[in-house]
N, C-alpha and C positions, 0 to 999 in steps of 0.2 A: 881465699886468693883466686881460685879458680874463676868463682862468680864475676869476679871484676874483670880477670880476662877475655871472659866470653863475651863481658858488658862492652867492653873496648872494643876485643876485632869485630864487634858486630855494628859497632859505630865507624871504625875506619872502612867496613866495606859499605855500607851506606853512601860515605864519603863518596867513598871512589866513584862508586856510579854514581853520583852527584854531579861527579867534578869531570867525569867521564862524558855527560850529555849536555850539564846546565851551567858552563862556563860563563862568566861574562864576555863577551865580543866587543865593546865598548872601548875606543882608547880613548886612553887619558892625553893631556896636554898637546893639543891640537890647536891652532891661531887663525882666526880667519882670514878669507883671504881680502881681496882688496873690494873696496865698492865699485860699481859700473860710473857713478860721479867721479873717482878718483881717479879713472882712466881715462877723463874726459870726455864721456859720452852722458846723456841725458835721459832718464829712464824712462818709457812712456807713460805711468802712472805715475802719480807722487800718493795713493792711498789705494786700499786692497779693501773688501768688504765681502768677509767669507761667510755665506750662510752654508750651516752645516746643520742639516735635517736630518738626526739619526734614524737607522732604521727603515730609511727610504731607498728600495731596491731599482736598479735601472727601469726591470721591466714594468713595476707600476708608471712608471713616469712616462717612459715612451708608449704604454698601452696608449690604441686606438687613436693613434697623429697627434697626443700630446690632450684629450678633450676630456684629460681630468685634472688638466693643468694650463685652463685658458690663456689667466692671466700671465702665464708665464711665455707660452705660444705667442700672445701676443707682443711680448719683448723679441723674441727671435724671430717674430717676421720683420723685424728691423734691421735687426743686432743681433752679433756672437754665435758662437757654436756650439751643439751639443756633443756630447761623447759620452762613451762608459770607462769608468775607473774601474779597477781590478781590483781589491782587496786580496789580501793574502788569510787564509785559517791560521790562528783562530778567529773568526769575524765575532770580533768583541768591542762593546765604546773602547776601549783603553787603546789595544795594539792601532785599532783606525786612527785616534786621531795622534797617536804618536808617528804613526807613517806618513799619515798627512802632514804635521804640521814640523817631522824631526826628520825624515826622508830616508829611513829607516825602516823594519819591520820589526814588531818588540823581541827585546832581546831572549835567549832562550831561559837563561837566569831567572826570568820574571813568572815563569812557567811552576817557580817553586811557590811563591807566592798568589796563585790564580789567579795571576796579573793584574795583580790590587795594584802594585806600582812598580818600578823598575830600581832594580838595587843599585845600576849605577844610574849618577847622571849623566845627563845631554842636551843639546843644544837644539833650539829650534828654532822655527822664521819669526815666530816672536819677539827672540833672544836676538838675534839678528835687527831688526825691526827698531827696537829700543822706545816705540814710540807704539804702543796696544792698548789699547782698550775693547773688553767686551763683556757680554751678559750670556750668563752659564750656569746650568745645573751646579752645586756645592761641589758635586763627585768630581764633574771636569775640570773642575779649579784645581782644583787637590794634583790635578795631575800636569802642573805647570807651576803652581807657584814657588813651590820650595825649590825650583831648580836656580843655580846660580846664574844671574842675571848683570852682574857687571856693572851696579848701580842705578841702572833703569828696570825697577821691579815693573812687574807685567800689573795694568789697572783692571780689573776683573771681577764684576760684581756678582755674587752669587745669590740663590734661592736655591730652596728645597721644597720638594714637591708635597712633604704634607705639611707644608707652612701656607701654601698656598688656599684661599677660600673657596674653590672649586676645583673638581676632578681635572685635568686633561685643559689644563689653563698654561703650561711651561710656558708654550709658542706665544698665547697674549701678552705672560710676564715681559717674555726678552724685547718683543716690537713694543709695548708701552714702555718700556726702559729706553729702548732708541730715541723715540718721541720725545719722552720726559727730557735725555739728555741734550736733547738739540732747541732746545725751549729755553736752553741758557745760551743767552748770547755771550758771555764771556768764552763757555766751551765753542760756539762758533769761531769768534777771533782767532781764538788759541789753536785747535785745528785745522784751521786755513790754512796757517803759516807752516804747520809740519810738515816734511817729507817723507817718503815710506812708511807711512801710516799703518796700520791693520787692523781693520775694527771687526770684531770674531763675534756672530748672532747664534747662539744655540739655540735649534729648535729641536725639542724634546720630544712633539708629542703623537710625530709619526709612529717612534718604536713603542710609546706607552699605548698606543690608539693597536698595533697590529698584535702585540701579546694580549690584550683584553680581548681584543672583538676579530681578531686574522683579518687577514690583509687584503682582504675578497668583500669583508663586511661592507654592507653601505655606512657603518659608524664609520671606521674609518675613509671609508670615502668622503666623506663628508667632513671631517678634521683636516685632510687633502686639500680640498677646497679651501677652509680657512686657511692654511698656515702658508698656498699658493700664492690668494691675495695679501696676505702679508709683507711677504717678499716682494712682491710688486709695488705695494704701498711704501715700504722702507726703501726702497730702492727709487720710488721717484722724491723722497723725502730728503736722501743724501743727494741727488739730482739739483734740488732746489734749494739744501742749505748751499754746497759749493758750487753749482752752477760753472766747472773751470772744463769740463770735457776732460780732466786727468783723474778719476776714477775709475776704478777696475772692480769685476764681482764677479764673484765663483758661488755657486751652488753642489754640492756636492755631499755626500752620507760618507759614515765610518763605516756603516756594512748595512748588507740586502736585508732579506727576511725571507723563510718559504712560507710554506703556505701554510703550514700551522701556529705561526707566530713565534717561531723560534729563530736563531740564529746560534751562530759557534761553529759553525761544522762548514764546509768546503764545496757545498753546491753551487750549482751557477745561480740560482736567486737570492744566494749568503753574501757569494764575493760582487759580484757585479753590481754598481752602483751609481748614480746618476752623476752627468760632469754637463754643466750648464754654467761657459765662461761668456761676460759681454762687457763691454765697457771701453775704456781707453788701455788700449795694445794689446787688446785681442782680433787677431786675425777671424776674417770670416772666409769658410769656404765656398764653393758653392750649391748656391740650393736653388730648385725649381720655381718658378713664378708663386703658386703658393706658399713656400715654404713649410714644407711637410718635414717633420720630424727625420731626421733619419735612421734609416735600419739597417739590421746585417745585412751582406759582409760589409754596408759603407761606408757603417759609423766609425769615427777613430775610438780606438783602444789603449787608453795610457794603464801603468802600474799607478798604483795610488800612493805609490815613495815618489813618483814621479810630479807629484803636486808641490812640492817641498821644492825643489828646484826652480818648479816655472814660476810659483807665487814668487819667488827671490829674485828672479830674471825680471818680471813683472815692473817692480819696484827698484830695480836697479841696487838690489844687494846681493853679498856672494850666499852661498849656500851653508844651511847650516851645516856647524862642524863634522856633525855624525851621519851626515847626510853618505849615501849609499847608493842611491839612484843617479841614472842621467835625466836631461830635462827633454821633456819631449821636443821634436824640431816641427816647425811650421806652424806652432800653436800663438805665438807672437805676432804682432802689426807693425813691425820696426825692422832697419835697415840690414841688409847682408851681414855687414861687420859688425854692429849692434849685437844681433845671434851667437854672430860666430863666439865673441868675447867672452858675451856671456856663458857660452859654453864652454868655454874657454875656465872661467871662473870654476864649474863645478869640478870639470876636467880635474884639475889643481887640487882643488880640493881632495878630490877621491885618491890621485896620486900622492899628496901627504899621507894619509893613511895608509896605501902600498907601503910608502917607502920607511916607513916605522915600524910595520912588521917584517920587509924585507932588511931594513938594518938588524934589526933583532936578529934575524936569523943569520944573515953573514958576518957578523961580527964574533960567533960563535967556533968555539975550536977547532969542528968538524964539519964547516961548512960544505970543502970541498968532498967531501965523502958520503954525505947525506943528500935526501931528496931534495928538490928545490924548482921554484917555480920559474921554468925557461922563457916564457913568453915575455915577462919584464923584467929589466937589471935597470938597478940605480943608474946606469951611465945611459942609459933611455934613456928615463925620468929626467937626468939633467939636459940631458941633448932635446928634449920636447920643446922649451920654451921656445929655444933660439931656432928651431925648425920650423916653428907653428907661426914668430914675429918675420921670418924670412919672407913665409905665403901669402902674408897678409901684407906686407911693403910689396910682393909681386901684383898684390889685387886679386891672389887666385886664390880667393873664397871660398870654394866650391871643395878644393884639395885640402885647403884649412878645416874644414867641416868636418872631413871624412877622417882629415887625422885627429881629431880633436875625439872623433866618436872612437876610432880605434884607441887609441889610449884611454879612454875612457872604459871600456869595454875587459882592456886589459885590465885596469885598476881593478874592477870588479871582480874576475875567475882572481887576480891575484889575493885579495883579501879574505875571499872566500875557500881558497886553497889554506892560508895557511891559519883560519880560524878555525878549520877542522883539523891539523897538521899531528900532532899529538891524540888525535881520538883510537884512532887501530893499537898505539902501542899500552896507553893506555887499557884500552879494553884486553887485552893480551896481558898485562900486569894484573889487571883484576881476576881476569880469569886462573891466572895461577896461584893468585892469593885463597882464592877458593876454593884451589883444591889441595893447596897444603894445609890450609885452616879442616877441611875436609878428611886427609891424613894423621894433623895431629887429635881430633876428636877420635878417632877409631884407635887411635894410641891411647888413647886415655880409655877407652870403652873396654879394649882386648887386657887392658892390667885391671881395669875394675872388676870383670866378669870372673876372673881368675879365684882361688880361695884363697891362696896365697899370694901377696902382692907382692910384684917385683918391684927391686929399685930400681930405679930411674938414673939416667943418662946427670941430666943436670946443667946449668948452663956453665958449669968450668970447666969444659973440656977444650982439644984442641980445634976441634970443628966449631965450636962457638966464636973462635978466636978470629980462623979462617973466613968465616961467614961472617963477620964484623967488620975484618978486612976491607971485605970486596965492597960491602956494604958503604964504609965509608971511598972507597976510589969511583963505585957508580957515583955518589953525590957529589963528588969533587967533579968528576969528568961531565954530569949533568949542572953543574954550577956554570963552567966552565962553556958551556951549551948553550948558556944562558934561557932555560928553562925555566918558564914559571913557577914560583915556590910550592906550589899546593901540585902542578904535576909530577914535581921531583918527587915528593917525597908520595906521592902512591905509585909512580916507577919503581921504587926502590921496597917499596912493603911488603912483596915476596922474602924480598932478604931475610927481613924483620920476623915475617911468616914462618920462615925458616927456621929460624934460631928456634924458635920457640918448639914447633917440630920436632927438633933435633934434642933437647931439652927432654921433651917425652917418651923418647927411644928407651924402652928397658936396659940397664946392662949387658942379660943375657937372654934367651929366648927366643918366643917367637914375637914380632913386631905386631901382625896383625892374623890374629884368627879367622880363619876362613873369608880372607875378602870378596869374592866372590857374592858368599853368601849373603853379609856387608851390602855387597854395593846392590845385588838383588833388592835387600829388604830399606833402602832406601831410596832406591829411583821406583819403584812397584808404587808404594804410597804416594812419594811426590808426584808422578806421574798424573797419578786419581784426581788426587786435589789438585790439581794444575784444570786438569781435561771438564773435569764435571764443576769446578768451583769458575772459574773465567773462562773457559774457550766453549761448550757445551749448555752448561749451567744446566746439567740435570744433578745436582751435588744428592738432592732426596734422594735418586734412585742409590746413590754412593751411600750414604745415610743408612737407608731400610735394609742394601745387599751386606754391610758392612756386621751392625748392631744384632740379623737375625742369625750371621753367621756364628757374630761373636757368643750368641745363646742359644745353640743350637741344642746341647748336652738336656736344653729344660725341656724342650719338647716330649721326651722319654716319658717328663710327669708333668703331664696340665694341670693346672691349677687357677686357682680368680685371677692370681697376683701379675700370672702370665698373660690370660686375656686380656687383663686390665691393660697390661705394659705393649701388649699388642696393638692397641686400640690405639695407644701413641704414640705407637711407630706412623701407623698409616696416618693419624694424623696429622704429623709431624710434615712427614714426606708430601701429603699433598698440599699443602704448605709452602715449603720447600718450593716446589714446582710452581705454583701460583707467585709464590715472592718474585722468585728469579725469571720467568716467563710470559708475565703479564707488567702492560707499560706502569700499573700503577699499584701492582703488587695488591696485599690485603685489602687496600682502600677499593677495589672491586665489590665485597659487600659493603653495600648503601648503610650505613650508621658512620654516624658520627666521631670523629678523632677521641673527642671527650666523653663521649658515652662509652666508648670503649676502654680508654682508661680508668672511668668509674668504676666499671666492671673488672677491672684488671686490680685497684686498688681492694676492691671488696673480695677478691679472691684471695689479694696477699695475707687477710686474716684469714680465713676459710679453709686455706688450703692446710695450714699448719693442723687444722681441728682434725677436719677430715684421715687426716695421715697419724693422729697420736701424738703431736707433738707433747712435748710437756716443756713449759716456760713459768720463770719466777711471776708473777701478778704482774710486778713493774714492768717487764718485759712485755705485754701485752696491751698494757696503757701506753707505754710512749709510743708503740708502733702506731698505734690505733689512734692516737694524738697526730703525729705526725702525718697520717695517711689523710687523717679528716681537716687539715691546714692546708694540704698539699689539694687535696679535695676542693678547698674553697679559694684556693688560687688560682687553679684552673678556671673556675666557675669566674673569678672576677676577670681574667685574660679574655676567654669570651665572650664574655659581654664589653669587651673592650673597655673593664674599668681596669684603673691602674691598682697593681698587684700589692696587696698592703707591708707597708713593713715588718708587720707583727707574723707574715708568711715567708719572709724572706731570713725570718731570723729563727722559727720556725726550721725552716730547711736548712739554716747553717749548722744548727742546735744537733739535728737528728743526724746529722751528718759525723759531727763529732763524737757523737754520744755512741754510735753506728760498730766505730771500731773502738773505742776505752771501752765501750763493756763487755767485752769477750773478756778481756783481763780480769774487770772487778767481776765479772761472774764465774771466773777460773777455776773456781774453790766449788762452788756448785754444779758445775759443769765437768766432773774430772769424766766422766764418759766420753768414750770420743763422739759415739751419735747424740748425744744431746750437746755437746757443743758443736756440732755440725750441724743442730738442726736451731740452734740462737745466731749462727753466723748468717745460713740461710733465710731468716726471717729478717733479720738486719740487712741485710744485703737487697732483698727482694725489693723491700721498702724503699729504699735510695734509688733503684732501679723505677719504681712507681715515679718516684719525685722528676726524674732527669727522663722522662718518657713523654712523647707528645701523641703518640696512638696506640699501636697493636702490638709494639713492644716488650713491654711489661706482661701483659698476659701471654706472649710467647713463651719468652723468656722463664715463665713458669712451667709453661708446660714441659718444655727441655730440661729443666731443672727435676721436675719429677718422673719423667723419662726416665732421665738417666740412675736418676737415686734406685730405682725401682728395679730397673735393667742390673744394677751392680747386685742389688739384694738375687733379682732371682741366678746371675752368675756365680757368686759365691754359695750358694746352697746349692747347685749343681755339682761343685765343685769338689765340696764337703761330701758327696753321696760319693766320688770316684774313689773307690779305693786303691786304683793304681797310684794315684799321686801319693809321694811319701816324700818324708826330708830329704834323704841322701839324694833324688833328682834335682833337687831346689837348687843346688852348689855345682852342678854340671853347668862349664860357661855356653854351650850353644841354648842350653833350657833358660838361662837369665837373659839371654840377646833377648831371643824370642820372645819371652814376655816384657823385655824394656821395649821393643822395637812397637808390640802391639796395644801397650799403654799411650808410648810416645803417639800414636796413629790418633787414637782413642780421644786422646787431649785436644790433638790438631784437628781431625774431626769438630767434634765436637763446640771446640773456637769458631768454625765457620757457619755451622749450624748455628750458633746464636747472634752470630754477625747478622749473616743474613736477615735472619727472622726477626733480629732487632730492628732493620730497616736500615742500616746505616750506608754508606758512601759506595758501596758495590753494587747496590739498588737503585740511586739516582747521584750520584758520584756528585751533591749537594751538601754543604755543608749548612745543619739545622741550626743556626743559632738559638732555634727557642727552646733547644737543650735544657739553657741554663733560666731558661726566665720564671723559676720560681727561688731562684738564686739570690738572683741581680736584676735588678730592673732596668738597665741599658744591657746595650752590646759592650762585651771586651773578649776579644778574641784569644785574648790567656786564658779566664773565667770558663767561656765557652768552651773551651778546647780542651783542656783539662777536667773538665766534668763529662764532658762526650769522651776522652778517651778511658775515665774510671768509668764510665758506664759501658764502654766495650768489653773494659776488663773484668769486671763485676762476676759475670758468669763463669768463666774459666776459675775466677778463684774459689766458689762454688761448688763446680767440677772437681778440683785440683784437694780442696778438703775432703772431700766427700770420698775419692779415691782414699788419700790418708789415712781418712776415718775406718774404711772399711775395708780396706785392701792391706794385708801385713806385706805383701811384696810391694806394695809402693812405698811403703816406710822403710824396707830397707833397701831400696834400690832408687832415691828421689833422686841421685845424680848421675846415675845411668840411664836413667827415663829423659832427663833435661836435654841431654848427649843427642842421645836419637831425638827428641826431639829438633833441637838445632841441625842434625841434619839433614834431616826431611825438608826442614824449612828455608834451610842455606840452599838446599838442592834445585827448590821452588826459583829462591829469589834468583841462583845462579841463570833458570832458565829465562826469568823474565829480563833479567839484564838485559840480552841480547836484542828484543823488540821493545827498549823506551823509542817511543815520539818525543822531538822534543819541538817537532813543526807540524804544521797542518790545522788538523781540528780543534779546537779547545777540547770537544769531550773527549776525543781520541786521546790530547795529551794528556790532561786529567784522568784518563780511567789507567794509561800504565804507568803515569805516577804514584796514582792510589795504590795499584797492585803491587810495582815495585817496592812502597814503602811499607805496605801493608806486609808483603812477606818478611820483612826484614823487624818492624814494628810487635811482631809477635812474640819472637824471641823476648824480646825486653819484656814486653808483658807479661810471658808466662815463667819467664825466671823471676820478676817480681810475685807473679803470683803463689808462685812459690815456697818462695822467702815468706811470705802473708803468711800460708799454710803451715808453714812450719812455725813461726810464731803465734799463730790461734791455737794450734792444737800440740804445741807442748805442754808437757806432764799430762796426757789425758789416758788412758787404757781403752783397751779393745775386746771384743770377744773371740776368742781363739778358742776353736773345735781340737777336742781330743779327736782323735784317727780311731778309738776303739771303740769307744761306749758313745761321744757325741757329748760329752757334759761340757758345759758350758763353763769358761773361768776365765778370769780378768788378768788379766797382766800391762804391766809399764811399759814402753817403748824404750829401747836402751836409749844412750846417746848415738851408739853406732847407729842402730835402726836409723835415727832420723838426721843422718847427716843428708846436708843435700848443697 
């Protein structure tokens, strides 16, 4: 029963901080507002023609007066104006063109997903639009079409780039698609006749041209060149099919690039990005007889939600629904009032959204007694129209403008006030759940440690009653609040924390043994791991000070076994060091991904000989089967043939077989070190299969580490003749050694994290995990093989202690304890610094860590539960204290409760 509780609060505090950072922002049932034709005014364009060159950073474009961008120069010494867009981090394709094209910046919700897609819907100038057609990578598409469209599905032709017959051809694809498509004269007729058109040209092959060759190469100089004339050519092409002077064309990127061919992160060569508007109702500023590019301070500077508007204004429709920006002023070639309306339009819009989270909040019980945002009330919002229609029947424009941006302006701090409105109390509820979750483990720890256990409190008493009470009048009075469902109830989960608490409370005694001590020997560790595992990353030097302390009693008697164990500390550790403090970790020495895993596979037999193992025959053929499939899977991946099925079936086969034979070998295995040492070899093996470099052969090396380290510990330990039974039952001698397991464990998990190479290393998710699995991507597949292959080791570890440690057989649930301490203690402090804005890798590395400390618990209570079912009924060797004879004993039931 226990196991399930721990399983649960450890998913509601998950939760919370979930629901605490990565809300959705998005409202629902929103109406548009009206068209700029509905008003009676006539938009300057009736069609939009946005090329959007991912990838393509301001400052390449404006380098050197534009003269790696001729043909483009030569449209603006006629026409239009150039500018820089602003992107917002993470500069990723997705949040860009959702700012661009939704008016918006991606939601933070989408942060849980690596912003594959956004969990709510929303509206864009497409959607608006009703009349789109464009040519688009597959990815782009993906991220417009399934959105609800109102009966005019968005027309959107896609490709994929290894569908295509040569490298670095996207850009050709989309302009031969333009061409192809205007080669039908029916699509000419038909497109005359539409209004607020939007034809969307994806060019690809700036960002594929700057991560291959960076963005200084002449390769990509020279792609530049191409995909410049392109634009030029497609653009005198729509010139000549409509010939009507109401065309409009934006040039513009979803994000920069620096200078090593990266992006995601918040430099000025990431956010800053080209804005190149010319056509029919683009204002021109002015510019010098040459028409020279211009530069800071006198380029204009919009946000890039800011596109979303103007494209709308442009075409004479309102903005989209979800739209969050204002429209830039002065960027239009149309009349005073024209503007004004238009702005007028977005105004409206934005103030919808105000006033749905301002109703939400004053329709609440406690309005008047809570915070609230002063700058707008609904009886504005109502009084704007008829203030805004007064200025404009005056003719003063100019005041219309101003009020139109003030309320605008308001709209803005308003939404944005009260979209974070619940995060302080929130994180205040979470925090207290943490530390009564915190309370009631050290309650359960202080009756475990004891020889005699006390009873327990119990949930029928009157304080249960009382705390259920209250419980239910906060969710009444937060009902009442009209709070949203999912923050009510982590408001309220302290209560809930409570009860449970209060439940653990011994009848009589004392609550909690030496807390102090307690809380010493759980902030000390978490602390370590926090400092040298993420803020530091010297975790080796934590590792070598930790492991030589923990054996320090062998020293007294050297021995091979100790050298030997030595040799792999310091290897370990410079290791260690190299992973965490080099950009590309092991991959530093020059071999091969795959040579190294051949090596890593040929060890997985090797190592068992070397050490003594002893396995049934069968036991050695299927590993050795399975290594040599897995062996020539690899081999067919590299040479980029397709991976045969007969190896896919192969690795499902071993997989299964992996864990049903610890059972069917049960009877032959009653030893606990030989069946710790059939687990280990099964294990290893699977770890080979779901390996794509230096993993596998780490992960060996840890593994013998550790076995080695425990052997020379426990014969250190057997020489002490102070240690006797009657200390073994003293509860601070049990903390002590639960607390210094629990470390051991933790430890240990991040040591073979790391050195696996996994997401703390390049905070990258390997899909080719699984591909001797499955031969497509599936992100279940993949994900669930990458997280048993994280798990793999620890369960390893967590045997091997079982095996050979009698105080972890009988204390597996005071070890779990402190462990979830330690760990809760970790996540508790990461809480406090998630991103859920800015950089993509910023937000991804304290999402990983976030969930990664929380993510451990489950895995090592699973791992666990493993351990306890591989190595029931197996015996152990237990030292006599006089003579040292060796004899075999059972583990009771008590021993291995866990």
């Amino acid at each position: 029963m226990w196991k399930l509780q721990a399983l649960v609060v450890h998913i509601l505090l998950m939760g919370s901080i979930l629901s605490t950072y990565f809300q959705p922002t998005l409202l629902p049932h929103l109406v548009p507002q009206k068209t700029m034709r509905e008003l009676g005014l006539e938009p300057p364009a009736d069609r939009l023609v946005v090329f959007l060159t991912d990838g393509l950073r301001a400052a390449t474009f404006l380098a050197s007066n534009g003269s790696d961008v001729p043909d483009l120069k030569d449209i603006y010494r006629k026409q239009g104006r150039i500018g820089i867009s602003r992107t917002c981090a993470p500069t990723m394709t997705r949040p860009g063109h959702i700012a661009i094209f939704g008016g918006f910046n991606e939601d933070p919700a989408a942060a849980l997903v690596n912003f594959r897609f956004n969990p709510s819907n929303f509206d864009t100038v497409f959607n608006r639009s009703r009349n789109t057609i464009g040519w688009a990578h597959r990815n782009i598409v993906s991220y417009f079409k399934d959105l609800p469209h109102g009966g005019a599905p968005l027309k959107l032709e896609s490709y994929m780039e290894a569908h295509l017959p040569e490298k670095l051809t996207c850009d050709k694809w989309s302009f031969e698609k333009v061409e192809k498509f205007f080669k039908n004269g029916d699509n000419i007729r038909e497109w005359r006749n539409i209004k607020s058109a939007v034809f969307f040209v994806y060019l690809a092959d700036m960002d594929i041209a700057a991560h291959r060759f960076k963005p200084h190469s002449n390769k990509f100089y020279k792609k530049l060149q191409y995909t410049q004339r392109g634009i030029r050519r497609t653009y005198e092409l729509f010139e000549r099919v409509f010939n009507d002077s109401r065309t409009a064309y934006l040039m513009t990127s979803d994000h920069g690039m620096n200078n090593e061919g990266n992006h995601g992160g918040g430099s000025i060569l990431e956010i800053e990005t080209p804005l190149f508007m010319w056509g029919a109702g683009v204002s021109r500023p002015e510019v010098d007889p040459e028409a020279n590019f211009p530069t800071k301070p006198n380029i204009s500077e919009v946000d890039q939600t800011q596109l979303a508007p103007l494209m709308s204004a442009l075409l004479g429709l309102p903005p989209p629904m979800n739209n969050m920006a204002l429209m830039p002023v002065g960027f239009l070639n149309v009349s005073d009032e024209y503007e004004v309306k238009a702005f007028n339009l977005n105004v409206l819009q934005l103030l919808s959204q105000a006033k749905i989270l301002i109703r939400r909040h004053e329709s609440a019980i406690f309005y008047e007694w809570l915070p609230k945002f002063g700058d707008l009330k609904l009886e504005q919002i109502n009084n704007y129209s008829g203030k805004l229609n007064a200025l404009i029947a005056e003719g003063n424009l100019k005041k219309a403008m101003e009020l139109c941006q003030e309320f605008g302006k308001s709209a803005q701090k308003c939404m944005a006030y009260y979209h974070q409105y619940y995060q302080i109390p929130l994180m205040v509820a979470t925090t207290l759940s943490y530390l009564i979750w915190f309370y009631c483990l050290l309650l359960q720890l202080t009756r475990l440690s004891k020889e005699e256990k006390e009873q327990r409190r119990g949930f029928m008493t009157f304080s249960t009653l009382i705390l259920t009470m209250i419980g239910i009048l906060l969710l009444t009075l937060l009902g009442l609040q009209n709070v949203p469902n999912i923050t009510t109830f982590y408001l309220i989960l302290p209560i809930g924390m409570l009860i449970i608490a209060q439940a653990e409370r011994p009848v009589k005694g004392y609550w909690i043994i030496t807390p102090i001590w307690n809380l010493g020997c759980t902030l000390l560790p978490a602390g370590l791991l926090i400092l040298t595992t993420f803020v530091y990353k010297h975790l080796g030097v934590l590792y070598a000070i930790s492991v030589l302390l923990n054996n320090r009693r062998a020293f007294l008697k050297p021995s091979v076994k100790l050298f030997i164990w030595l040799t792999l500390v310091v290897l370990l550790s410079a290791m260690l060091f190299v992973q965490q403090n080099f950009k590309d970790g092991l991959k530093i020495i020059r071999l091969k991904n795959f040579h190294v895993l051949y090596v890593s596979m040929v060890v997985a037999l090797i190592r068992p000989v070397i050490l003594g193992h002893r396995h049934d025959p069968r036991v050695w053929a299927i590993n050795a089967l399975a290594l040599l499939a897995g062996a020539y899977g690899v081999y067919q991946f590299e040479t980029k043939e397709k991976i045969s099925v007969y190896v896919h079936a192969a690795a499902w086969s071993f997989l299964i077989y992996a864990f049903l034979s610890i059972s069917y070998f049960a009877k032959s295995t009653l030893e606990a070190r030989r069946r710790l040492e059939l687990i280990t070899i099964n294990m290893v093996t699977i770890i080979c299969l779901l390996t794509i470099s230096w993993g596998a052969l780490n992960v060996q090396i840890v593994i013998t580490e550790f076995i080695l380290g425990l052997q020379i510990y426990e014969q250190s330990r057997r020489s002490k003749e102070i240690e006797n039974m009657e200390e073994q039952h003293k509860p601070l001698k049990h903390l002590k050694g639960c607390y210094r397991y629990a470390f051991m464990i933790l430890l240990y998990f991040y040591v073979a994290f790391f050195l696996a190479g996994h997401w703390l290393s390049t905070f990258l998710f390997k899909s080719t995990t699984a591909r001797l699995f499955y031969p497509h991507f599936s992100l279940f597949i993949a994900g669930s093989l990458l997280i048993l292959k994280i798990l793999l080791p620890s369960l390893i570890f967590i045997c091997a202690l079982y095996a050979m440690v009698p105080f972890v057989r009988k204390n597996t649930r005071m070890i779990l304890i402190c462990v979830f301490l330690i760990s809760d203690v970790m996540g508790l402090y990461m809480y406090y610094f998630v991103r859920n804005r800015g950089s993509w890798r910023l937000i991804r590395r304290d999402l990983d860590q976030i969930l990664l400390t929380h993510v451990v618990s489950f895995m090592l209570l699973g791992c666990i539960c493993l351990a306890k079912i591989f190595m029931a009924n197996t015996t152990m060797e237990k030292v006599d204290r006089r003579d040292s004879r060796i004899s075999r004993r059972t583990a009771s039931p008590e021993e291995t409760e866990a």
